[in-house]
N, C-alpha and C positions, 0 to 999 in steps of 0.2 A: 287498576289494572289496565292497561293499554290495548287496544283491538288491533292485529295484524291481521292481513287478507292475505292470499295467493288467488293474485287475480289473472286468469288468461286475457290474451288481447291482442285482437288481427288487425291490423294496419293497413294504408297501401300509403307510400312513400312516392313520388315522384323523385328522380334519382337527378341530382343538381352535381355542378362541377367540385374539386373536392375531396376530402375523406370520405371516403363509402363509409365507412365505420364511425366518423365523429358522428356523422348524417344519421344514420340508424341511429347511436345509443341515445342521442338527442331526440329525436322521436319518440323514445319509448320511453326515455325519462319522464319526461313529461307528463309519464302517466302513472310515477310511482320508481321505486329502486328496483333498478334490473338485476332478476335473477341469470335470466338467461335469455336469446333470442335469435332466430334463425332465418335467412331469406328462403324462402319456400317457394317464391312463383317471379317469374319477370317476364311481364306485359311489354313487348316491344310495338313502339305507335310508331307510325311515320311522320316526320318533323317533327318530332315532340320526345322529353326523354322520356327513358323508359320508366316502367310505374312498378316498383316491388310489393310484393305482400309480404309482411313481417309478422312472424308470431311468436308471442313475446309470452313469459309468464314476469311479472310485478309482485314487488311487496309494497303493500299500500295501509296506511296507517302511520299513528304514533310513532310506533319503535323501527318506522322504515325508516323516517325521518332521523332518528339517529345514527342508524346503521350510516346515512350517507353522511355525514358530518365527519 
């Protein structure tokens, strides 16, 4: 039997030139197949981009692994 998780997960992104959206779903890949995920806060720095906080729910395991296939 396979173990699937719903795992929550807060991020902060530094925002690069680009898809804002390839950018994010890339980040949270990384941590599992994205259920879903949302920008929630943007940190604006001076000279420097700006930094988002992402919070993301994942499916993590075996059978996430196939879902993304």
């Amino acid at each position: 039997m396979s173990s699937v998780q719903l795992l929550p997960l807060l991020l902060q992104l530094e925002r690069q030139s680009g898809s804002l959206r390839a950018q994010v779903e890339a980040a949270v890949r990384a941590h599992g197949t994205p259920l879903r995920w949302a920008i929630t806060a943007v940190q604006h720095r001076p000279e420097q981009p700006p930094l988002l906080q992402i919070e993301a729910v994942v499916l993590s395991g075996v059978a996430a692994e196939v879902v993304d296939a």
